[in-house]
C-alpha positions as CSV (number, residue, x, y, z in Angstrom):
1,X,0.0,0.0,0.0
2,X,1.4,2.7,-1.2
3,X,0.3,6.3,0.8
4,X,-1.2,6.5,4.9
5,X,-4.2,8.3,3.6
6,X,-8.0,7.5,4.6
7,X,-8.4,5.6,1.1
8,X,-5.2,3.6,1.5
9,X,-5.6,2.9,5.5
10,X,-9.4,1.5,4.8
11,X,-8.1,-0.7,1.8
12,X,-5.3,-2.1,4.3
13,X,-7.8,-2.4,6.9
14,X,-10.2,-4.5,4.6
15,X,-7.2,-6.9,3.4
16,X,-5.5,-7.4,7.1
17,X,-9.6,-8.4,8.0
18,X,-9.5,-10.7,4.5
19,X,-6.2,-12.4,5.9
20,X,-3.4,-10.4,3.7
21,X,-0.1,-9.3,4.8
22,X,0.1,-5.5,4.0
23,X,2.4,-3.1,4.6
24,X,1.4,0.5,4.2
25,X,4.6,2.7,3.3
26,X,3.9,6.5,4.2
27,X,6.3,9.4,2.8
28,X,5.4,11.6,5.7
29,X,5.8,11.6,9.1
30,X,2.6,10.4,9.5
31,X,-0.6,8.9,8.6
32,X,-3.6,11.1,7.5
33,X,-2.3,12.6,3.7
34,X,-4.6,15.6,3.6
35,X,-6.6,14.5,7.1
36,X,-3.9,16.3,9.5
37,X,-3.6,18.1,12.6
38,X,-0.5,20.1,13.8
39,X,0.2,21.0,17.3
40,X,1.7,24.8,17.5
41,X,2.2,26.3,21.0
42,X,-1.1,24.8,22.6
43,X,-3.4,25.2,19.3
44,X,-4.6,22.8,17.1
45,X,-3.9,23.3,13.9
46,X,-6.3,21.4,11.1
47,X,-4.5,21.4,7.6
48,X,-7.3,23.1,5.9
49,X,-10.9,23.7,7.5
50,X,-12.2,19.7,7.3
51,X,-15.6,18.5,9.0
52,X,-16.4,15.2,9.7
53,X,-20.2,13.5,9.0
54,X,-21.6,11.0,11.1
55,X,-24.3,9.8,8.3
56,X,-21.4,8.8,6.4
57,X,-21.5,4.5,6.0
58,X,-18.2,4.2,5.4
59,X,-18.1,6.5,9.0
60,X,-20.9,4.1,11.2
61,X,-18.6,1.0,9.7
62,X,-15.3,1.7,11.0
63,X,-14.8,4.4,13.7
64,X,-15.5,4.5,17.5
65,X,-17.4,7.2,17.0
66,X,-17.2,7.7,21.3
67,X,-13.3,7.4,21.4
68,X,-13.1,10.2,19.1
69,X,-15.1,12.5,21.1
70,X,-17.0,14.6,18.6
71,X,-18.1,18.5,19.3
72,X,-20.5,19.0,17.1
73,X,-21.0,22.8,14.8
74,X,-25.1,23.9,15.2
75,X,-27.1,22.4,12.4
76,X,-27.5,26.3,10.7
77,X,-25.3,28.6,8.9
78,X,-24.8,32.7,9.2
79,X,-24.9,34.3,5.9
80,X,-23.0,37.3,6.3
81,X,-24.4,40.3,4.0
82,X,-27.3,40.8,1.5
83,X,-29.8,41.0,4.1
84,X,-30.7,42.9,7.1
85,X,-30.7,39.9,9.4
86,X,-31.7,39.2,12.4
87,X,-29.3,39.9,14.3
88,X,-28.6,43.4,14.1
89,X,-25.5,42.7,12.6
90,X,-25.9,42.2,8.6
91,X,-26.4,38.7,9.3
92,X,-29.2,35.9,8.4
93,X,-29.1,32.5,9.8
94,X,-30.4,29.7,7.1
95,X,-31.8,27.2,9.3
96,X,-32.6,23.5,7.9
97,X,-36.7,23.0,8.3
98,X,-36.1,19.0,8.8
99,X,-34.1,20.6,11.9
100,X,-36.1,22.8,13.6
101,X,-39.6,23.9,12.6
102,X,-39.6,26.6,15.0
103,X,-36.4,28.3,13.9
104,X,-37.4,27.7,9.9
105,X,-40.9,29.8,11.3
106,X,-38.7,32.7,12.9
107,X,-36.5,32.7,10.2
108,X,-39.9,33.5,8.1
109,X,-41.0,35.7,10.1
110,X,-37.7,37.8,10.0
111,X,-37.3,37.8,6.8
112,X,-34.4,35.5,6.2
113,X,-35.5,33.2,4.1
114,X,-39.0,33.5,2.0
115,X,-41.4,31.5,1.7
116,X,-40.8,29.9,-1.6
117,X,-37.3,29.7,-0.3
118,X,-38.4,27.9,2.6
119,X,-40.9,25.5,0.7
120,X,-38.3,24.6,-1.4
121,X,-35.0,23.9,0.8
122,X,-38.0,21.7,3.2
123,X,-38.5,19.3,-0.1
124,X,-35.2,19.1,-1.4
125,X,-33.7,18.1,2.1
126,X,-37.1,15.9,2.8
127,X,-36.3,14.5,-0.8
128,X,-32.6,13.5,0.2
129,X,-32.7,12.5,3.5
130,X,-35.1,10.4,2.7
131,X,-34.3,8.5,-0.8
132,X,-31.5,5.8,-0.4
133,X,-28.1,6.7,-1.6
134,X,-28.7,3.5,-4.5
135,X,-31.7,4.9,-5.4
136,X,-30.2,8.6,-6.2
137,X,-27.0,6.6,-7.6
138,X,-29.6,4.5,-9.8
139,X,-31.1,8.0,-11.1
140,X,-28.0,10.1,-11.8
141,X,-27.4,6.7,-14.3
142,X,-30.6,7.0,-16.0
143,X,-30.7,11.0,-17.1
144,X,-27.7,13.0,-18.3
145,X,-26.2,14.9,-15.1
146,X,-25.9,18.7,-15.2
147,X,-24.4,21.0,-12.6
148,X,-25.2,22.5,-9.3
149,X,-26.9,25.6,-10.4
150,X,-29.2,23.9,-12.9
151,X,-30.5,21.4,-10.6
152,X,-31.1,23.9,-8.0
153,X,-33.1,25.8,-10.5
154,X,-35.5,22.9,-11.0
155,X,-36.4,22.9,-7.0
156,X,-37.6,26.5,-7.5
157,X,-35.2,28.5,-5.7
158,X,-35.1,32.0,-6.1
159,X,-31.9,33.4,-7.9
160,X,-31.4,35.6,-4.9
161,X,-31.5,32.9,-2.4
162,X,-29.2,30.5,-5.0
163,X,-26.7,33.7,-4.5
164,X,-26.9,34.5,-1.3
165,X,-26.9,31.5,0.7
166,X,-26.2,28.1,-1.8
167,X,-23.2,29.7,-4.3
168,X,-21.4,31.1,-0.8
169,X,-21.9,28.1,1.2
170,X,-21.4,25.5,-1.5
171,X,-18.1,27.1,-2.4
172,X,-16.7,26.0,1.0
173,X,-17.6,22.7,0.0
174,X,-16.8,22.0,-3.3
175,X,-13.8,24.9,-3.3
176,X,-15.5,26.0,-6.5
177,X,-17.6,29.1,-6.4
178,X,-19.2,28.6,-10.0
179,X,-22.1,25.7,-8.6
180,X,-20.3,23.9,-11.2
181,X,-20.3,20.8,-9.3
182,X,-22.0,17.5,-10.5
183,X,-25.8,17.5,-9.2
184,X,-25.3,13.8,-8.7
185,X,-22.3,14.8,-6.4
186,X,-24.6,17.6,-4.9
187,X,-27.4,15.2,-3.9
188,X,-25.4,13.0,-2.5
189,X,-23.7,15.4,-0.1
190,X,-26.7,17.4,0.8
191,X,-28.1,13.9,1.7
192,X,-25.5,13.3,4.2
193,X,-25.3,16.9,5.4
194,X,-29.3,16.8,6.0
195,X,-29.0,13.0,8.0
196,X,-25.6,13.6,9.8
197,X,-24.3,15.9,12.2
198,X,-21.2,17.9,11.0
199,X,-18.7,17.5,14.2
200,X,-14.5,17.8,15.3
201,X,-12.8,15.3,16.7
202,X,-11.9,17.0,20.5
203,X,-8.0,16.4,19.5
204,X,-8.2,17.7,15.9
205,X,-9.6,16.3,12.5
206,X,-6.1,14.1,12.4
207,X,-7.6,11.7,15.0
208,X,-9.7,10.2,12.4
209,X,-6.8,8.8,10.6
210,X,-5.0,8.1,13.3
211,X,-7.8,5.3,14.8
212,X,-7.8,4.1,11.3
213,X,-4.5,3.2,11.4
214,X,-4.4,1.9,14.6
215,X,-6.8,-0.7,13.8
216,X,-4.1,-2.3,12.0
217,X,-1.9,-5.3,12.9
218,X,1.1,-3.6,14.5
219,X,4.1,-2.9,12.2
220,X,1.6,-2.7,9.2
221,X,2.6,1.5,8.5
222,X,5.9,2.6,8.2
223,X,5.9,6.2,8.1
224,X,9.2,8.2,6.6
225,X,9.3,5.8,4.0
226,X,8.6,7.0,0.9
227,X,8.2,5.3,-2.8
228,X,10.5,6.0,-5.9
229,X,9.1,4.2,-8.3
230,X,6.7,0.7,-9.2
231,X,8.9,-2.3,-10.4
232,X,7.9,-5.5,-12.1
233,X,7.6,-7.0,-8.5
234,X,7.0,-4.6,-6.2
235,X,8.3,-1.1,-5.2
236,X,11.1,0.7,-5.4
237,X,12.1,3.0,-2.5
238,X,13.6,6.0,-1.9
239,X,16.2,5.2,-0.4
240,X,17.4,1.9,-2.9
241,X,15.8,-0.4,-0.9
242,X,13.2,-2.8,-3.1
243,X,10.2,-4.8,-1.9
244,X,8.7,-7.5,-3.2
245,X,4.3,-7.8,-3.5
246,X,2.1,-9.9,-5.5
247,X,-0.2,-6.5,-5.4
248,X,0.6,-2.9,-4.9
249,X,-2.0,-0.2,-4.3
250,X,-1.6,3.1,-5.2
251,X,-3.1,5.7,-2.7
252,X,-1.4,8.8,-2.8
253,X,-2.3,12.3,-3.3
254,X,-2.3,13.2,-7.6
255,X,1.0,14.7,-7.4
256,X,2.5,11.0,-6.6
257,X,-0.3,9.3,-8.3
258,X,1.3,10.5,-11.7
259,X,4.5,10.1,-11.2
260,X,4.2,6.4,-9.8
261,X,1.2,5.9,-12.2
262,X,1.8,8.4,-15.2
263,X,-0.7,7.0,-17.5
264,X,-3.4,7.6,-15.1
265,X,-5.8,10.0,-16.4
266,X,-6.9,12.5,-13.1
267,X,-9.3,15.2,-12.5
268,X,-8.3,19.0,-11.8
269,X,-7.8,20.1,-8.5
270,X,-8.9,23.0,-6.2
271,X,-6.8,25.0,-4.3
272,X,-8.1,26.1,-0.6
273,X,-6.0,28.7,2.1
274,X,-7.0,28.9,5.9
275,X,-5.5,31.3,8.2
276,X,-6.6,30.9,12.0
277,X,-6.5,33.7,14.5
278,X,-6.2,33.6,18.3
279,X,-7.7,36.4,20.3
280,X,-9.0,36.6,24.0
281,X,-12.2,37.3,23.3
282,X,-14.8,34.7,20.9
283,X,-16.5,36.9,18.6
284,X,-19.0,34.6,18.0
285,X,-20.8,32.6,21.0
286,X,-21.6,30.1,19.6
287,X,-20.7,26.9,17.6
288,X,-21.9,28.3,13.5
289,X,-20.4,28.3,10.3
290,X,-20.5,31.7,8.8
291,X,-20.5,32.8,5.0
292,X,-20.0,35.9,3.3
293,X,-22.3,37.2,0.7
294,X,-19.4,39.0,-1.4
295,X,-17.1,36.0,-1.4
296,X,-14.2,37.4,0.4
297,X,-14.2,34.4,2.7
298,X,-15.7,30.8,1.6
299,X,-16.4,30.7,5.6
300,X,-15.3,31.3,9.0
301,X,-16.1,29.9,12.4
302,X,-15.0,30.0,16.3
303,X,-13.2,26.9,16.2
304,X,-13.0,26.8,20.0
305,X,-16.7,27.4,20.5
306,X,-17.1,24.0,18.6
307,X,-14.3,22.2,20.5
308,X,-12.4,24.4,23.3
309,X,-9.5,21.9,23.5
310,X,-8.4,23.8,20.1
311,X,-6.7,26.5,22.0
312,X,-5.2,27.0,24.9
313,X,-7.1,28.4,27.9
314,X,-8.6,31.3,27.9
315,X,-8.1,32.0,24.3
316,X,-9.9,31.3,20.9
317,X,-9.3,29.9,17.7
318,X,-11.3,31.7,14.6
319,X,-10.8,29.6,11.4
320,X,-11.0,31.2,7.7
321,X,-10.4,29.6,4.5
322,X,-10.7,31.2,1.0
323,X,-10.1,30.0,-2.6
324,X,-6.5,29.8,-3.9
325,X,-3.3,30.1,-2.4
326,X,-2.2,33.1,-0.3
327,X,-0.7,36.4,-1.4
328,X,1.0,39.0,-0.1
329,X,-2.0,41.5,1.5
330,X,-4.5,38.8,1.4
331,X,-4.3,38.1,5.3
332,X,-4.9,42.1,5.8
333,X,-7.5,41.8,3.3
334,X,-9.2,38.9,5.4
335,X,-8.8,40.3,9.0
336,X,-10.7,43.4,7.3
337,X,-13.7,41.2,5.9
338,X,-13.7,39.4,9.3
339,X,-14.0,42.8,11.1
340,X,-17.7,43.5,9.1
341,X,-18.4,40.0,9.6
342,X,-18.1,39.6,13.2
343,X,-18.4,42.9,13.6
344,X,-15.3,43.2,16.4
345,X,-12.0,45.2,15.7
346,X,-9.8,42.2,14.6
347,X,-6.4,44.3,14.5
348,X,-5.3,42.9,17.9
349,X,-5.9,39.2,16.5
350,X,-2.6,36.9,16.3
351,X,-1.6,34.9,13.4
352,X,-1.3,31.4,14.4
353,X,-0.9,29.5,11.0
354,X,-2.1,29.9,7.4
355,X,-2.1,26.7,5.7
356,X,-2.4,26.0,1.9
357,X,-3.7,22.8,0.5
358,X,-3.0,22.8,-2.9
359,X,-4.2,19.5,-3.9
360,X,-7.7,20.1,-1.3
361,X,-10.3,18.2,-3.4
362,X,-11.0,17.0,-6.9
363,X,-12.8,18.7,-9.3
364,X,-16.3,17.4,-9.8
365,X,-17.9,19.1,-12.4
366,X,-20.7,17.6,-14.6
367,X,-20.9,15.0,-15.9
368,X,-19.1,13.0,-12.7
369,X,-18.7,9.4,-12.4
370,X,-19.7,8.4,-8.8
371,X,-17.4,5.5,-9.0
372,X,-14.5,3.8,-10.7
373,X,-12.5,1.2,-10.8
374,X,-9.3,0.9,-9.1
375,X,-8.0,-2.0,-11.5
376,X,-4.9,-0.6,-13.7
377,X,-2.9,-3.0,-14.8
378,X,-2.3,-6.6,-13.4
379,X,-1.6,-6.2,-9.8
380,X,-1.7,-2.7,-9.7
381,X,-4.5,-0.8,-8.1
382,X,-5.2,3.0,-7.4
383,X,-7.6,4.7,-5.1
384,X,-8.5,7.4,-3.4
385,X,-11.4,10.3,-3.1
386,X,-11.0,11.1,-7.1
387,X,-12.1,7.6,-8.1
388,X,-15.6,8.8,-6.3
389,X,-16.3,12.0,-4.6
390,X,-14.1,14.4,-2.9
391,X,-15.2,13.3,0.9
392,X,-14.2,11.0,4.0
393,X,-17.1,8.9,2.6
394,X,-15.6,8.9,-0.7
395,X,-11.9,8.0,0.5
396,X,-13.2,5.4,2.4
397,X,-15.4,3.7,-0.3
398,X,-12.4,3.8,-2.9
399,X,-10.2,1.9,-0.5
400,X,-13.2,-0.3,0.2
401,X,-13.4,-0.9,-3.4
402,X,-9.6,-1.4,-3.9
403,X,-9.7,-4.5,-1.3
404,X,-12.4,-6.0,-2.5
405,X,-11.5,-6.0,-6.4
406,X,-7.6,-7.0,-5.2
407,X,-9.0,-10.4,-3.7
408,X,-11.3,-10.8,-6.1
409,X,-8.1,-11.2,-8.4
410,X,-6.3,-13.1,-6.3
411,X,-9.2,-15.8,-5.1
């Protein structure tokens, strides 16, 4: 196995369970790929804003979902401009009518979302949460798939609601700010956003990966080890060493992918920057994603109202991420927009880390295959989250696949 990532940690996981002998060779220091968390004078510090879903199969399947002690975000999301808001601050809070009835009818009655809004987010999250996964698989199949916008369209949303509250917050989710993204893809997500809670591990998004891999025989990973090239019987490493394997399994991230595999074909990537702030004060009390109308942020949050152990006592962690890489002036540029969003003087904020991902998550535009095979070649195999979709669910279902077509092969 060939990269410590979600995909390739569920794929050694399935073939330990089947009775294999697999060694999982990690170039880093350690498992995780994008999933990490860094530890920087008391803060945790997430590579990237990352969520993780507890409707997710692949999620109810393999994790002790106790041991990882979640802290859930509040099922709603603060859309920062474009409307008065109730809040006295330029803000409207979009509130999910499967959730709460009561906050859906105070939200009407504010003004934050209109009625024909509101009738239509009710059935299209009624309509996801409640169709199985198979059967919205079974109907992206039958009709040509379009994009994002398009679909949304066809529920009857108002273009005004489609701009300010589904381009802003789909943007932090698919890191594309177009609603490009594969309906098929969109459904599928929305589904899992409407069923599940969206939560942080207490000791940072890197404990997912970390149970993961320690659900494996011991000695299975070897981190610092990374891969030069495939040979004719196995791997060549870094360092001259060779190993031998009747199968190796590709599950890197796409910059490895094509050098190890360079006749694999691979989806576009986005790019996705988050800076986080410390400051004494939470300017925010409570656990919500924000948005921002005018796109200067894809979203923000308190971190450490979500999951205290974040920061260090008596200080906060606010967590912004934005298309693209960062700039010279960008960071000024974002403490401003935060400013008007929380409506706080943000000068006095500290810098803790700004962290680029530039391989973040694949491109799924329309028309998007929801699953491939990871069969290249004889004994070769590739997977990972752009063989499905670009999610934990999606990693882990690729790796599932992986396994299961490997000892198919080899029965």
């Amino acid at each position: 196995m060939v990269g410590g990532g979600l995909a390739g940690l569920a794929c050694a996981a399935d073939l330990a369970a089947a009775g294999r002998r697999v060694r999982v060779l990690e170039a880093s220091d350690d498992v995780g790929g994008r999933m990490r968390s860094d530890h920087r004078d008391g803060f945790v510090v997430d590579r990237g804003f990352q969520v993780f879903n507890t409707s997710y199969p692949q999620v109810k399947r393999r994790f002790d979902i106790r041991a990882l002690k979640l802290r859930p975000f509040s099922p709603a999301v603060l859309v920062h401009g474009g409307h008065a808001g109730r809040d006295n601050h330029g803000r409207s809070r979009i509130v999910d009518p499967s959730r709460s009835r009561r906050d859906a009818v105070d939200g009407l009655r504010a003004g934050d979302v209109g009625l024909r809004d509101a009738a239509a987010l009710a059935a299209l999250s009624g309509w996801c949460a409640l169709t199985p996964p198979r059967v919205l698989k079974a109907a992206s199949a039958r009709r040509p798939d379009r994009d994002t916008g398009a679909t949304l369209s066809s529920w009857g949303f108002t273009d005004e609601f489609v701009a300010r509250f589904f381009r802003p917050f789909l943007a932090g989710v698919f890191l594309e700010d177009e609603l490009a993204t594969s309906s098929a893809v969109f459904r599928l997500v929305w589904r899992s956003m409407v069923r599940g809670t969206l939560c942080l591990p207490a000791e940072g998004i890197g404990a997912v990966p970390r149970q993961l891999a320690a659900s494996l025989p011991p000695g299975t990973v070897n981190v610092h080890t990374p891969v030069a090239e495939l040979t004719d019987v196995g791997v060549l490493l870094a360092d001259g060493g060779e190993l031998a394997a009747a199968a190796v399994v590709v599950a890197t991230g796409p910059a490895a992918v094509r050098h190890l595999l360079p006749a694999e074909k691979l989806p576009a990537y986005r790019t996705v920057t988050t800076y986080q702030h410390a400051t004494e004060r939470s300017p925010l009390a409570e656990p919500t994603l924000m948005t921002d109308t005018r796109m200067r942020f894809l979203n923000t949050c308190v971190l450490t109202e979500v999951a205290p152990t974040y920061a260090p006592a008596g200080t906060h962690l606010v967590q912004t991420s934005i298309l693209g890489t960062d700039v010279p002036g960008r960071e000024a540029l974002i403490r401003t927009a935060l400013a008007e969003a929380y409506d706080v003087d943000t000068s006095g904020w500290d810098l803790v880390a700004t962290t680029t991902v530039d391989d973040a998550l694949p491109a799924m535009t329309a028309p998007h295959r929801l699953s491939r095979t990871s069969r290249v070649a004889p004994g070769r195999y590739v997977c990972g989250d752009h063989r499905t979709t670009g999610s934990v669910q999606g990693a882990l279902a690729s790796g599932t696949r992986a396994a299961r077509e490997l000892l198919l092969d080899q029965a």
